[in-house]
PQR file with spaces between the fields and no chain letter, atoms N, CA, C, O and H, PARSE charges and radii, in Angstrom:
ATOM       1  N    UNK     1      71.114   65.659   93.231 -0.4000 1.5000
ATOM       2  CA   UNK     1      69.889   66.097   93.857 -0.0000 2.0000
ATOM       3  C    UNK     1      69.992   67.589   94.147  0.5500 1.7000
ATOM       4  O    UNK     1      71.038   68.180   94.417 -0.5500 1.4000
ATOM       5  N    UNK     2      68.774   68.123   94.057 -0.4000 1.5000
ATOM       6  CA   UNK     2      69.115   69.531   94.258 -0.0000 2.0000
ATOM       7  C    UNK     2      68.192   69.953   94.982  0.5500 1.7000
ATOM       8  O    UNK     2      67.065   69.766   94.524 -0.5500 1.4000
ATOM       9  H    UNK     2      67.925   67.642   93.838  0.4000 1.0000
ATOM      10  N    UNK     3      68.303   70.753   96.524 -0.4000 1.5000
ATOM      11  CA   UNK     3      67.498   70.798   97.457 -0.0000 2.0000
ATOM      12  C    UNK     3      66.949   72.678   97.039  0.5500 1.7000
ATOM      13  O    UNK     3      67.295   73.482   96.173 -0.5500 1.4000
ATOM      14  H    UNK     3      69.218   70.905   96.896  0.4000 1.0000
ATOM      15  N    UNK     4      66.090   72.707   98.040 -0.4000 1.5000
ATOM      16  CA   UNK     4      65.293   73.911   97.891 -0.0000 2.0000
ATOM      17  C    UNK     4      66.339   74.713   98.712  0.5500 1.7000
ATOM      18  O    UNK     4      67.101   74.194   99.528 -0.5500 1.4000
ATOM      19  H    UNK     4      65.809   72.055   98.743  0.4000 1.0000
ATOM      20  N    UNK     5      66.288   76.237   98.361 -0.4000 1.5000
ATOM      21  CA   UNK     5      67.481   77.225   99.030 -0.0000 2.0000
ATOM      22  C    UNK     5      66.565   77.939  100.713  0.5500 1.7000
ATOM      23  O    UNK     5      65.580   78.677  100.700 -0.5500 1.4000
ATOM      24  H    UNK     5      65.670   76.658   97.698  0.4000 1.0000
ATOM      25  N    UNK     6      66.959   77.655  101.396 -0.4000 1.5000
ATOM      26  CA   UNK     6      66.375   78.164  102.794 -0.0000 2.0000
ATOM      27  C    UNK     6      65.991   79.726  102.580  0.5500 1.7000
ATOM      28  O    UNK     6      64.995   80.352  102.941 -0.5500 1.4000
ATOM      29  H    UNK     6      67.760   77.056  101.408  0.4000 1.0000
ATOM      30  N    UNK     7      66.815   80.012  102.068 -0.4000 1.5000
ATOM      31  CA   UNK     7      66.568   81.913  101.660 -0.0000 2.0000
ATOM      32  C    UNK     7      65.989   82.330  100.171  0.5500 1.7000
ATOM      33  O    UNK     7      66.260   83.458   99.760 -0.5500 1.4000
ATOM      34  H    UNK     7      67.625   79.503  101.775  0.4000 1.0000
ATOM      35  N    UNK     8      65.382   81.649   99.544 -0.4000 1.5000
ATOM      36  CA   UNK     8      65.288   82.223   98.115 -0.0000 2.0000
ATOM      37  C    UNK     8      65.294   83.367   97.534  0.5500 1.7000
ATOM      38  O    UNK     8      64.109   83.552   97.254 -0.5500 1.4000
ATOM      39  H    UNK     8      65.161   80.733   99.877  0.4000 1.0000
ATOM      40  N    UNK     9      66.059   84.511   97.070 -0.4000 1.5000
ATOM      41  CA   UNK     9      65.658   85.523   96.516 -0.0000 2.0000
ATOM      42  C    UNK     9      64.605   86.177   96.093  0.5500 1.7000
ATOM      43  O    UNK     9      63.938   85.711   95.170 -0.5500 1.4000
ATOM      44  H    UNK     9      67.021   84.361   97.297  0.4000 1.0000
ATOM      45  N    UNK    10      64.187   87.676   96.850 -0.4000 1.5000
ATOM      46  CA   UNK    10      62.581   88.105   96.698 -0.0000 2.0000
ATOM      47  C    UNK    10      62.450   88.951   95.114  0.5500 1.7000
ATOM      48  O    UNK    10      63.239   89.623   94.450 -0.5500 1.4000
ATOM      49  H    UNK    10      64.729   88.054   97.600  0.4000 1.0000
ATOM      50  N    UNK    11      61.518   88.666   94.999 -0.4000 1.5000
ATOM      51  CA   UNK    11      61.249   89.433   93.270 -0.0000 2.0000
ATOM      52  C    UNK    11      61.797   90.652   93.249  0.5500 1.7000
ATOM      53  O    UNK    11      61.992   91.251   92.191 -0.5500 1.4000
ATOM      54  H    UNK    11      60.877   88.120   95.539  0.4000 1.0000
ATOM      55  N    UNK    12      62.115   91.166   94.488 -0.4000 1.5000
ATOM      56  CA   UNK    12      62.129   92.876   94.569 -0.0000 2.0000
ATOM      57  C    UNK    12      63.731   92.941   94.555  0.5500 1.7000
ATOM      58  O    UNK    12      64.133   94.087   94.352 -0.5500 1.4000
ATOM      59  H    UNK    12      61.957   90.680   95.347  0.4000 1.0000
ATOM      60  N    UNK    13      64.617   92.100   94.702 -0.4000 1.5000
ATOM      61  CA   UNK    13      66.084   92.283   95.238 -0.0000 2.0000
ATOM      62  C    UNK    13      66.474   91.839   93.393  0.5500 1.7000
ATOM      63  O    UNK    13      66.063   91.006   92.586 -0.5500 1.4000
ATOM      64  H    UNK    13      64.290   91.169   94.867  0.4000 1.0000
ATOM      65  N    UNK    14      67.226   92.668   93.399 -0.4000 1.5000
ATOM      66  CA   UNK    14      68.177   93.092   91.945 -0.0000 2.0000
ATOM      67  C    UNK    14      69.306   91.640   91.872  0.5500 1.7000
ATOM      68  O    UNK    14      69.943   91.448   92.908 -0.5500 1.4000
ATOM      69  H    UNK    14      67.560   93.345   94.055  0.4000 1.0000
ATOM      70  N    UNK    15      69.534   90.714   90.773 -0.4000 1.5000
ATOM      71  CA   UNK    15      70.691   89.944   90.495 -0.0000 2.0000
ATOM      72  C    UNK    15      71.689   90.307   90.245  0.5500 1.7000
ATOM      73  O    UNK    15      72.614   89.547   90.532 -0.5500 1.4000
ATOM      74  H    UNK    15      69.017   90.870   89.931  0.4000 1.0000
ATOM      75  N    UNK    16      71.999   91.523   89.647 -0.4000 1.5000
ATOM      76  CA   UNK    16      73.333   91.924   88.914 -0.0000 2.0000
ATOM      77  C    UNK    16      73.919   92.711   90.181  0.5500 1.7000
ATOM      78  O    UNK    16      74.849   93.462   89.889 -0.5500 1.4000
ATOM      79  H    UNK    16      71.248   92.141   89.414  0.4000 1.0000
ATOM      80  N    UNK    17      73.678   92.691   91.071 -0.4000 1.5000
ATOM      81  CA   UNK    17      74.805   93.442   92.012 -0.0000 2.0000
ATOM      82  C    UNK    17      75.722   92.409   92.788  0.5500 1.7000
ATOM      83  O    UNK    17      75.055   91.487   93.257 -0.5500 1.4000
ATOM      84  H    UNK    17      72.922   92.080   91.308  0.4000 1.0000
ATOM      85  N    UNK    18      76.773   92.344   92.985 -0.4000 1.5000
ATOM      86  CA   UNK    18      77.216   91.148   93.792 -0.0000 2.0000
ATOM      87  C    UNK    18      77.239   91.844   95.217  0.5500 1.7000
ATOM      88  O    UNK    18      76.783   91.209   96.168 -0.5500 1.4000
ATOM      89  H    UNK    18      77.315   93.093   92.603  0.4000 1.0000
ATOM      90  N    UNK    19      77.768   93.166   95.417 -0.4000 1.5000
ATOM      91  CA   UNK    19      78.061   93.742   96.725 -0.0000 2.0000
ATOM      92  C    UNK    19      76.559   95.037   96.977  0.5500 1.7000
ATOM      93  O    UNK    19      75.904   95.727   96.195 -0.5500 1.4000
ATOM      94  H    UNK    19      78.138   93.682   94.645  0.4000 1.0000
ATOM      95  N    UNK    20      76.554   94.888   98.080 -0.4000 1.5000
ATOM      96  CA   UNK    20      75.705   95.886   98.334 -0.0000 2.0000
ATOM      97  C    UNK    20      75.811   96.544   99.558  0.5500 1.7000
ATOM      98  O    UNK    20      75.644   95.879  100.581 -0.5500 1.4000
ATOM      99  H    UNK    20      77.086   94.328   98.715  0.4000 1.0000
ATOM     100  N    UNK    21      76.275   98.768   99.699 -0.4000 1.5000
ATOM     101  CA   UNK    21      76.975   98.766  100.620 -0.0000 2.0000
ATOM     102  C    UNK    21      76.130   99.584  101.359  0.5500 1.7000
ATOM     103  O    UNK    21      75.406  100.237  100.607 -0.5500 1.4000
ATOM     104  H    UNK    21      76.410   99.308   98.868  0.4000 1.0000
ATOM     105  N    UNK    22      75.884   99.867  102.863 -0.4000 1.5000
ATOM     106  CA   UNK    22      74.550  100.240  103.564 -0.0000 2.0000
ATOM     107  C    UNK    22      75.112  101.475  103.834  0.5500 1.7000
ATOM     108  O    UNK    22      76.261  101.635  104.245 -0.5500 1.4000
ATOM     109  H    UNK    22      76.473   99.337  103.474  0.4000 1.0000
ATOM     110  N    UNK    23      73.894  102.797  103.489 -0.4000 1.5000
ATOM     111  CA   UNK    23      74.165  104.062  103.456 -0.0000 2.0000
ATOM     112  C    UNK    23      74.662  104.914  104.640  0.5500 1.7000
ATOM     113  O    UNK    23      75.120  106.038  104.438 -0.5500 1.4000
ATOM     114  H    UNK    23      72.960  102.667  103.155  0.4000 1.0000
ATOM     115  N    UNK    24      74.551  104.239  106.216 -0.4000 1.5000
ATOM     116  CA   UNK    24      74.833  104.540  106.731 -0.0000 2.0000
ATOM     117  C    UNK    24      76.084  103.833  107.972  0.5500 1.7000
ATOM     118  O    UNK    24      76.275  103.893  109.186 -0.5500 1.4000
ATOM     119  H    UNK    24      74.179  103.326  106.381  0.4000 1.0000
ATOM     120  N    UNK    25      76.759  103.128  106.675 -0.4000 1.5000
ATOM     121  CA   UNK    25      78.549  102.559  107.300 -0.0000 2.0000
ATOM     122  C    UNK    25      79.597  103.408  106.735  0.5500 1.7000
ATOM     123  O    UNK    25      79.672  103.525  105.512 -0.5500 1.4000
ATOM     124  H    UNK    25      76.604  103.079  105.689  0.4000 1.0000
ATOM     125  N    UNK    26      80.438  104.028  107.539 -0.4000 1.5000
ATOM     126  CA   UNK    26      81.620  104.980  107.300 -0.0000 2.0000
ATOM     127  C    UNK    26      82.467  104.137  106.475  0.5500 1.7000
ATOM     128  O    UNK    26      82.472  102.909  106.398 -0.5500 1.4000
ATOM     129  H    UNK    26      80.376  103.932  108.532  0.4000 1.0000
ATOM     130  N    UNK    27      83.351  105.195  105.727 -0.4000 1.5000
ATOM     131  CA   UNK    27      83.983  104.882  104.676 -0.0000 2.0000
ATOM     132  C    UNK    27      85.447  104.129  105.422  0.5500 1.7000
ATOM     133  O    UNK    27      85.982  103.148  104.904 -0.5500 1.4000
ATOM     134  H    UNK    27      83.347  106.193  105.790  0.4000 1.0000
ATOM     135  N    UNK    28      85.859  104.647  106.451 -0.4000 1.5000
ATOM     136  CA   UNK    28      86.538  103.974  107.317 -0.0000 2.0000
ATOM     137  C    UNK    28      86.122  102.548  107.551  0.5500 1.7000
ATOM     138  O    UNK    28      87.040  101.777  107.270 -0.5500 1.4000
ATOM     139  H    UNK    28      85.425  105.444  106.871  0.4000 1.0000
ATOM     140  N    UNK    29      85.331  102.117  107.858 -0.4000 1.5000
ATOM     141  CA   UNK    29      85.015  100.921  108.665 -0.0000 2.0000
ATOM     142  C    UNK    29      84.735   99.858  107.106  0.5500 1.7000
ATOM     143  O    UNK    29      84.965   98.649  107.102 -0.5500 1.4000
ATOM     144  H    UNK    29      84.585  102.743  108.086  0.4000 1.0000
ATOM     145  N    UNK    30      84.414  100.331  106.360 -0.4000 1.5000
ATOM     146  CA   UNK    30      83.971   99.895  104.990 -0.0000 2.0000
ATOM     147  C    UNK    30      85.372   99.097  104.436  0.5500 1.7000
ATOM     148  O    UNK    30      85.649   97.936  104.133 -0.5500 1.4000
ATOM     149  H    UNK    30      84.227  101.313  106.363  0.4000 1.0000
ATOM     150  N    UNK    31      86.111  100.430  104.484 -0.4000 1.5000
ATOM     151  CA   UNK    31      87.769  100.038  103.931 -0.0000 2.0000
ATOM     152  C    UNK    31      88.744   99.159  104.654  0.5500 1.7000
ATOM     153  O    UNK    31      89.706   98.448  104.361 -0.5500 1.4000
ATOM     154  H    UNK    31      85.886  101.373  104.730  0.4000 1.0000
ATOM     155  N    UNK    32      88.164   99.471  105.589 -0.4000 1.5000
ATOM     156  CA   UNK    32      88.974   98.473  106.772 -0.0000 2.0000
ATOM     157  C    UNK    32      88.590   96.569  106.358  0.5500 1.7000
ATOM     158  O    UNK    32      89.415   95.682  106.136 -0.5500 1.4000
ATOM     159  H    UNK    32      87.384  100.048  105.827  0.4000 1.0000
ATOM     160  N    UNK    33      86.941   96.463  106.380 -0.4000 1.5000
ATOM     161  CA   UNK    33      86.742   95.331  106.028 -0.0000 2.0000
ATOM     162  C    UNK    33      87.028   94.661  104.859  0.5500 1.7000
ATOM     163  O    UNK    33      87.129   93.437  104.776 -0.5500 1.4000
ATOM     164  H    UNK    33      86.272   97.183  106.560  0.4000 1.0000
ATOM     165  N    UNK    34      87.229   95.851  103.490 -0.4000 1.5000
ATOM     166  CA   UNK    34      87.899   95.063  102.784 -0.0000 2.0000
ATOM     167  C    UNK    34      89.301   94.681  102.550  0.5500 1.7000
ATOM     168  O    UNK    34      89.969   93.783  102.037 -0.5500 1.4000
ATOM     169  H    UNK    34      87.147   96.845  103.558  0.4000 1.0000
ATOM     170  N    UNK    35      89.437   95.933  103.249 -0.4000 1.5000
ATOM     171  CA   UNK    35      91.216   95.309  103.308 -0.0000 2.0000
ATOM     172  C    UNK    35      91.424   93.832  104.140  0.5500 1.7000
ATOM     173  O    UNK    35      92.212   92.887  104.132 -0.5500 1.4000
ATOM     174  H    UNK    35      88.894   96.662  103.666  0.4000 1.0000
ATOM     175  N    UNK    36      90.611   94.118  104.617 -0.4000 1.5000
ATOM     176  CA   UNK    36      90.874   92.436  105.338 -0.0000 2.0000
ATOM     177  C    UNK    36      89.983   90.984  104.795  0.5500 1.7000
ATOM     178  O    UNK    36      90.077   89.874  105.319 -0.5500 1.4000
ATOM     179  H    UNK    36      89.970   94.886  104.623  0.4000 1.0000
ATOM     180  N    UNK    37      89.128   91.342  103.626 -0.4000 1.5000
ATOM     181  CA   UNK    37      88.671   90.422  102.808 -0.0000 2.0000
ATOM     182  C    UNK    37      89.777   90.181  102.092  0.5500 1.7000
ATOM     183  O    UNK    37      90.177   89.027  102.237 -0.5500 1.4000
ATOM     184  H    UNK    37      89.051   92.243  103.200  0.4000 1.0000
ATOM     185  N    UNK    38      90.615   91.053  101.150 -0.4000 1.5000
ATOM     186  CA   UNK    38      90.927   90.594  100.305 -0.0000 2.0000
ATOM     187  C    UNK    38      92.372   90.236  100.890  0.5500 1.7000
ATOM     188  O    UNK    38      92.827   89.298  100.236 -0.5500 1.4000
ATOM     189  H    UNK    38      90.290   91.991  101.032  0.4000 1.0000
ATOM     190  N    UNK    39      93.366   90.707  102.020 -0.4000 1.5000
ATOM     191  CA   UNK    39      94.247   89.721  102.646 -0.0000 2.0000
ATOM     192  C    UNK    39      93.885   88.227  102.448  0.5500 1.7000
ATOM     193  O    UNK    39      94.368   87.446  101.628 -0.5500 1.4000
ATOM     194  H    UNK    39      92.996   91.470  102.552  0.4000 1.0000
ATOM     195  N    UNK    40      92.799   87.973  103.508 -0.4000 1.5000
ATOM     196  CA   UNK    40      92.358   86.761  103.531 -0.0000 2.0000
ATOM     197  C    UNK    40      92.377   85.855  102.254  0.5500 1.7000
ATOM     198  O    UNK    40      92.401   84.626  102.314 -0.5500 1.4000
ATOM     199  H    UNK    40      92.407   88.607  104.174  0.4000 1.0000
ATOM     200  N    UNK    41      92.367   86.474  101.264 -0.4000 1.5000
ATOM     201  CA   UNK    41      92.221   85.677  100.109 -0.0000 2.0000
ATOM     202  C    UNK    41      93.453   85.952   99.200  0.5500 1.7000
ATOM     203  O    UNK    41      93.689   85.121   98.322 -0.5500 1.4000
ATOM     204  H    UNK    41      92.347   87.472  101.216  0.4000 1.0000
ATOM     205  N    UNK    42      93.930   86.595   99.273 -0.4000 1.5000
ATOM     206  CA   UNK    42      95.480   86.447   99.137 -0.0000 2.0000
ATOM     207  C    UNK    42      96.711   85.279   99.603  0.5500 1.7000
ATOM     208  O    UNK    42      97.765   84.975   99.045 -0.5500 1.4000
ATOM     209  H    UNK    42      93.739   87.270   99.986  0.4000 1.0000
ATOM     210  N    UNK    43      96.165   84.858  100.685 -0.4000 1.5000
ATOM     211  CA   UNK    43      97.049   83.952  101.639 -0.0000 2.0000
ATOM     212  C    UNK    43      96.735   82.606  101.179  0.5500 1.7000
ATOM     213  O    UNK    43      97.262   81.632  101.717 -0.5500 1.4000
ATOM     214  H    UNK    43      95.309   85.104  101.138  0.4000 1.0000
């Protein structure tokens, strides 16, 4: 069965991007979170 998605994607938002990064988050705070995404998924 396949249910309807609560959020569906708007005509206007692009498929081919997986990440999308907001123009006004420091490159610090940016790097920080991924360093700790990809720990997490390391383990």
């Amino acid at each position: 069965m396949i249910k309807d998605s609560p959020n569906p994607p708007s005509d206007s938002q692009s498929t081919d991007h997986i990440f999308t990064v907001l123009p006004n988050l420091n490159s610090e705070t940016l790097l920080a979170n991924a360093s700790q995404d990809l720990a997490s998924v390391h383990c």
